[in-house]
C-alpha positions in Angstrom: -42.1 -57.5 39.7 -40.3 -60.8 37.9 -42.0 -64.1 38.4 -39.8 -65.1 40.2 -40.8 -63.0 43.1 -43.2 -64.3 45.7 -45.4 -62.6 47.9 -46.1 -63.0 51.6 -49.9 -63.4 51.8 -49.6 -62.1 55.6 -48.3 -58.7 54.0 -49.0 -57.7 50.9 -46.4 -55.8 48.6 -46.6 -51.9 48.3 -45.8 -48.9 50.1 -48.6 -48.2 52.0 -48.7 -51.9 53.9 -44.6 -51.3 54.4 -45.2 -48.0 56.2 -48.0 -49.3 58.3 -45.9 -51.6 59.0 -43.3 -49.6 60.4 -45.7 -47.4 62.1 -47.4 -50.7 63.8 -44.1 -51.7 64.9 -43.2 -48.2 66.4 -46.5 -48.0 67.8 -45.5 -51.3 70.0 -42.7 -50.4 70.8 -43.3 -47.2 72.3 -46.7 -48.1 74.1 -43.6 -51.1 75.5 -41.6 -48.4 76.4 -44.2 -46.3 78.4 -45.3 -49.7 80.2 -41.6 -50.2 81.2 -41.8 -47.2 83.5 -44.8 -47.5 85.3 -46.8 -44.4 86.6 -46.2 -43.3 90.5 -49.8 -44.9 92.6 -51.0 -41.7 93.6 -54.2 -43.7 95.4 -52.9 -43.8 99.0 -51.5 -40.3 98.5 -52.0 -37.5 101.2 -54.4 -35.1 99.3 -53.3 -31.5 99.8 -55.5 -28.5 98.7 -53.2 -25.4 97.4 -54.7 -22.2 96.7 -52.9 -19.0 96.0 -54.0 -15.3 96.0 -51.6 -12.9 94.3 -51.2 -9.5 95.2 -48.4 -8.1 93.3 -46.6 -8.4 90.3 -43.5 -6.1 89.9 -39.9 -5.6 88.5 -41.0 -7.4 85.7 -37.8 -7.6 84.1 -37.3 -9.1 80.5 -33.2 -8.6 80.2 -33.0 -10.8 83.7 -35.9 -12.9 82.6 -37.6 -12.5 86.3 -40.0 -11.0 88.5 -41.2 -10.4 91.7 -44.3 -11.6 92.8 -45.7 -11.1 96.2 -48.9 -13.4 97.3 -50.6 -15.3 99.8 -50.7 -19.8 99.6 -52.0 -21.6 101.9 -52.7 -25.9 102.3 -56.0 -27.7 103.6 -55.1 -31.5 104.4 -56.3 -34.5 106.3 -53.2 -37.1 107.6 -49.7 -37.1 109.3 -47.4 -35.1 107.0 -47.0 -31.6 106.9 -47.3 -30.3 103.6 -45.1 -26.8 104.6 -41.9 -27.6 104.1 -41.6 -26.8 99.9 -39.7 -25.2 97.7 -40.4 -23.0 95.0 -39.1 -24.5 91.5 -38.8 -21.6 89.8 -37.3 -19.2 92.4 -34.3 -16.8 91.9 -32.3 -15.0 94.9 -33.8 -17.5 97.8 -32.1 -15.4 100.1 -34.2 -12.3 99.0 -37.1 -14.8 100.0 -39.7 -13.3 102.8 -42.1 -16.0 104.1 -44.7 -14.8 107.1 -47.1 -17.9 108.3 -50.3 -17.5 109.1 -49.9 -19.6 112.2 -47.0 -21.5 113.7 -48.7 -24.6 114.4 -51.3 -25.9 111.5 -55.0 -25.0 112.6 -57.3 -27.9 112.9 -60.9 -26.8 111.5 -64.3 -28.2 112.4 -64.4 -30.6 109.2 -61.2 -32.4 110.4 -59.1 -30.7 108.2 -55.7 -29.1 108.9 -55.2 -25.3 107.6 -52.3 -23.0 107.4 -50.8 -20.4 105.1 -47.9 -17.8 104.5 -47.8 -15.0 102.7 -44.3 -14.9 100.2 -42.1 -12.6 98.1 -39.5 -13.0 96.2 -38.1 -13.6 92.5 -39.2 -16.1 90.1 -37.7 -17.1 86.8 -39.1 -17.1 83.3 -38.3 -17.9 80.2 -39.5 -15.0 78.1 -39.8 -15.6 74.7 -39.8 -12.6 72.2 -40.5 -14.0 68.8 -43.6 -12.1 68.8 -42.5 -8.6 70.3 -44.2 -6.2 70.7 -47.6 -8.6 70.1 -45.9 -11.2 72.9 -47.8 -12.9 75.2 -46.2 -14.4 78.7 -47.2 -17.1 80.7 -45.9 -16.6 84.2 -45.9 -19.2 86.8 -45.1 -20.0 90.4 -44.2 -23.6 90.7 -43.8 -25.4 94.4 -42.9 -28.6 95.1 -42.5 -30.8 99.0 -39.2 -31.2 100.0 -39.4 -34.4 101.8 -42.2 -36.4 100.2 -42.7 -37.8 96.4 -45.8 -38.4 94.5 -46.7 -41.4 96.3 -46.9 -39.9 99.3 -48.2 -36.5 99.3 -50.1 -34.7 96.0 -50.6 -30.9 95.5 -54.3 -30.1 94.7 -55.8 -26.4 93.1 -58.2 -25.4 95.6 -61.5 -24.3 94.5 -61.5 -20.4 95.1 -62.9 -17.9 92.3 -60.8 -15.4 93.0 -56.8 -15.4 92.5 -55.4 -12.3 92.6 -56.5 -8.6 94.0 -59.7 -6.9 92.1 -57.5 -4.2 91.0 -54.1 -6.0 90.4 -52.2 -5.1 87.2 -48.8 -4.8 85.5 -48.0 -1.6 84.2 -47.3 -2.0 80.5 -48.9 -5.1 80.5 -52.6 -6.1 80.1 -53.9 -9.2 82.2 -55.5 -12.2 80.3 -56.1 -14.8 82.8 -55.0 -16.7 86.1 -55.6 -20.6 86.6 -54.2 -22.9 89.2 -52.9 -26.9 87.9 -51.1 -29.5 89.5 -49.0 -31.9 87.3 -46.6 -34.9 88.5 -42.2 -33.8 88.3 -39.9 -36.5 87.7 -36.2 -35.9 88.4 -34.7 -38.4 86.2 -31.7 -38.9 88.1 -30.2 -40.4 90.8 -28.4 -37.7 92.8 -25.4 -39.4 93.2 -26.9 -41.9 95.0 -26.1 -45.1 92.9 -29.1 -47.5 94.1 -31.6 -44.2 93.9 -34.4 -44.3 91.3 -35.8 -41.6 89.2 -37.8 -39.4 91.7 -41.2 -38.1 91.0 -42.9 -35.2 93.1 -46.0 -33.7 93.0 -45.8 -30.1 91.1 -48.7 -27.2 91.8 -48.2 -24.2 89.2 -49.7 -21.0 89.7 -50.3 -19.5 86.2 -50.6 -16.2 85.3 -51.5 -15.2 80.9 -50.4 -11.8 80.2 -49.4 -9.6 77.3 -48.6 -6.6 76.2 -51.3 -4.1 74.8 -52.3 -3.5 71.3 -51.6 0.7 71.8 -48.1 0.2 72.0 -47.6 -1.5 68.9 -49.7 0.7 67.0 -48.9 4.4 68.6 -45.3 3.6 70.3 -43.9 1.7 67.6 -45.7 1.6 64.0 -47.2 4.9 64.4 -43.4 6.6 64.0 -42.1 3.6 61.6 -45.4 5.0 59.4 -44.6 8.9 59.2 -40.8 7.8 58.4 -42.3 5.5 55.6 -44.7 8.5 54.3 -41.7 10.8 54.3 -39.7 8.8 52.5 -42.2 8.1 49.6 -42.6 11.9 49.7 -39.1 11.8 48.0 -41.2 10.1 44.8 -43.7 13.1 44.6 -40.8 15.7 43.7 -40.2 16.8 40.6 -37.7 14.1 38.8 -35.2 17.4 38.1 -34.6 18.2 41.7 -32.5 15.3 42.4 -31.2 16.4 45.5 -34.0 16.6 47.3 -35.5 13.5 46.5 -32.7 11.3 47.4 -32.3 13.3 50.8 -35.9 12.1 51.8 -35.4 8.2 52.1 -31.8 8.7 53.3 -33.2 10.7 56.0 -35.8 7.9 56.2 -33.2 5.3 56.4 -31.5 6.8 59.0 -34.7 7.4 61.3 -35.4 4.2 60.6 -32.0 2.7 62.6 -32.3 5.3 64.9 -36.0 4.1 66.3 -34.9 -0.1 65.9 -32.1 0.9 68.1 -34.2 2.8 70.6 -37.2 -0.5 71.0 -34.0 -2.8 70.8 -31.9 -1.5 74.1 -35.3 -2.6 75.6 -34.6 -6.6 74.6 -32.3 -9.2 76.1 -29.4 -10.0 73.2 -31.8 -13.1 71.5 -30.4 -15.4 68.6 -33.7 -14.8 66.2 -35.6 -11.8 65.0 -38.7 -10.3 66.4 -41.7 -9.4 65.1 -40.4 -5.7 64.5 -37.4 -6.9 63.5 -39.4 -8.3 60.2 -41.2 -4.9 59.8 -37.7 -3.1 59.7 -36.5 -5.5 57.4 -39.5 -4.4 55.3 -38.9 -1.4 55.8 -35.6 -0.8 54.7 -36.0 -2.7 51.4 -38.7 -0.4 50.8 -36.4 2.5 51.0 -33.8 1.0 49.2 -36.1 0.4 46.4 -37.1 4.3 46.4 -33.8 4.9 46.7 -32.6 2.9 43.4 -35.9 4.2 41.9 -34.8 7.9 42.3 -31.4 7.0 40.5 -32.5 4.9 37.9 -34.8 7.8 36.8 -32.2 10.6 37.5 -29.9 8.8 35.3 -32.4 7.8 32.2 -33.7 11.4 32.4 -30.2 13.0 31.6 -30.3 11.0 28.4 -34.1 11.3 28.0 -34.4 15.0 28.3 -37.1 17.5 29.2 -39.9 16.0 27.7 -40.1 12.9 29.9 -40.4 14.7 33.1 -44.0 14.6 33.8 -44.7 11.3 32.5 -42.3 10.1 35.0 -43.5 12.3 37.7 -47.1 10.4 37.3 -45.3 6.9 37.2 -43.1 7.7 40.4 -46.6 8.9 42.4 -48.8 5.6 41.4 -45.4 4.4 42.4 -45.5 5.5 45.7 -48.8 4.4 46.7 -47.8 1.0 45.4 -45.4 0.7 47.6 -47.2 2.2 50.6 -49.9 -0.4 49.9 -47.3 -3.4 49.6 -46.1 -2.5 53.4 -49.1 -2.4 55.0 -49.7 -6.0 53.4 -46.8 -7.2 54.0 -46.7 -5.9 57.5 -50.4 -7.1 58.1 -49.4 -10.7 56.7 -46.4 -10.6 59.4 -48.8 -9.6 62.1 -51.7 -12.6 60.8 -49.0 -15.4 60.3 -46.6 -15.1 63.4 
């Protein structure tokens, strides 16, 4: 700094005051921008309390990313509006929908409050995402929201129940985590086509449902195979170096199981833009036998010049190179599994 520079005693020179600073003043303006779209009064709000009981899961279909779900819901209120009329969020194939009520006029009970219920099928959406496959887990949900009434008006409440699905409900193939009930606030942030209509907000009650798949069919369906085709392959290291032939038949035998079982798990998965979890362990697991591969040729090659004599001192290299290698896969494919 010259001295001709001066200094403003309000904020001193230096990075660090610049970028708090900058954070201060994106700190205001923010919290100004949150106060400029003020949260829906949910006080005077009709309080509805939402429970659902699920009683089937099935057609759990990753390709069409949807389900079917079959379950009861029913509403407790107090007040005027009727909390029936809803829609489900998430739904697919609303003409598919069956709805049975438990009565056709809400039921008054002894506390004053209004009761009614239906029991629904149909097809819900999700978003399944498969970074993780075959170690993926799924949140599933069933969202509803009122038809006619916003946030102001009428809010969706979990009801208190323990108990939210069947004592023996399950998902083949799957295994069952947990099952909650939350309620959240939805804003459409549009106006319809309505030029003079606001950005609506409606009261949103999501059924959630945790599940994933189990640990057995990584281990025996998938890595169990992947394993004896690795083992075979390395095999190809234990001949002896003069029998070429059949130690480059091993790992191209391996390389070609190999494509066969990532085509077999893959016809199973919607076409996705990333790669899976397998899909690294494949990876892995052809550079492995490309390396035996190029290990068997190098040696074939530097043996013809070599002679005789070399043979078993290369034989003992190539075996404490095998179990190298099998030891490098496991890491690596443990590391995969610990840091997805």
């Amino acid at each position: 700094m010259s001295r001709g520079d001066t200094i403003n005693p309000a904020f001193p020179a230096g990075s660090f005051w610049r970028r708090a600073l900058i954070f201060a003043t994106c700190l205001y303006w923010g919290i100004s921008a949150q106060a400029a779209t003020p949260s829906p009064d949910t006080h005077h709000a009709q309080k509805v309390y939402t429970g659902i009981y699920l009683m089937n899961v099935y057609d759990l279909n990753i390709n069409a990313y949807s389900y079917y779900a079959d379950f009861y819901l029913w509403f407790r209120w107090k007040g005027d509006i009727n909390p029936e009329n809803i829609e489900f969020v998430n739904a697919v194939e609303k003409w598919g929908f069956t709805k049975e009520l438990f009565y056709e006029e809400p039921k008054e009970l002894e506390n004053g409050y209004f009761y009614n219920g239906m029991r629904i099928e149909g097809r819900f959406y999700h978003s399944f995402q498969l970074a993780d496959f075959p170690l993926d887990k799924h949140t599933l949900e069933i969202r509803i929201e009122n038809v006619d009434y916003p946030v102001d008006s009428l809010v969706y409440l979990p009801d208190t129940g323990r108990f939210l699905m069947r004592e023996d409900f399950s998902i083949p193939g799957w295994s069952i985590d947990s099952a909650k009930m939350t309620s959240h606030h939805n804003a459409y942030r549009t106006d319809f086509g309505e030029p003079n209509r606001s950005a609506t907000v409606f009261s949103n009650f999501t059924f959630l449902l945790n599940i994933n798949r189990p640990n057995s069919y990584f281990t025996l369906k998938l890595m169990l195979p992947l394993l004896v085709v690795i083992l075979a392959s390395l095999g190809g290291l234990f001949i002896f170096p003069p029998y070429i032939d059949a130690r480059i038949s091993l790992p191209i035998g391996g390389l070609l199981s190999c494509v066969f079982l990532q085509q077999s798990y893959g016809s199973a998965l919607p076409d996705v833009g990333y790669m899976v979890l397998m899909d690294r362990i494949y990876l892995v697991s052809y550079l492995l036998i490309a390396a035996i591969m190029l290990r068997v040729i190098l040696v074939s090659n530097s043996l013809t010049r070599l002679g005789e004599s070399h043979y078993q001192n290369v034989y003992i290299k190539d075996r404490r190179l095998a179990g190298f290698f099998f030891f490098l896969f496991l890491l690596i494919v443990f590391l995969l599994v610990i840091l997805r």
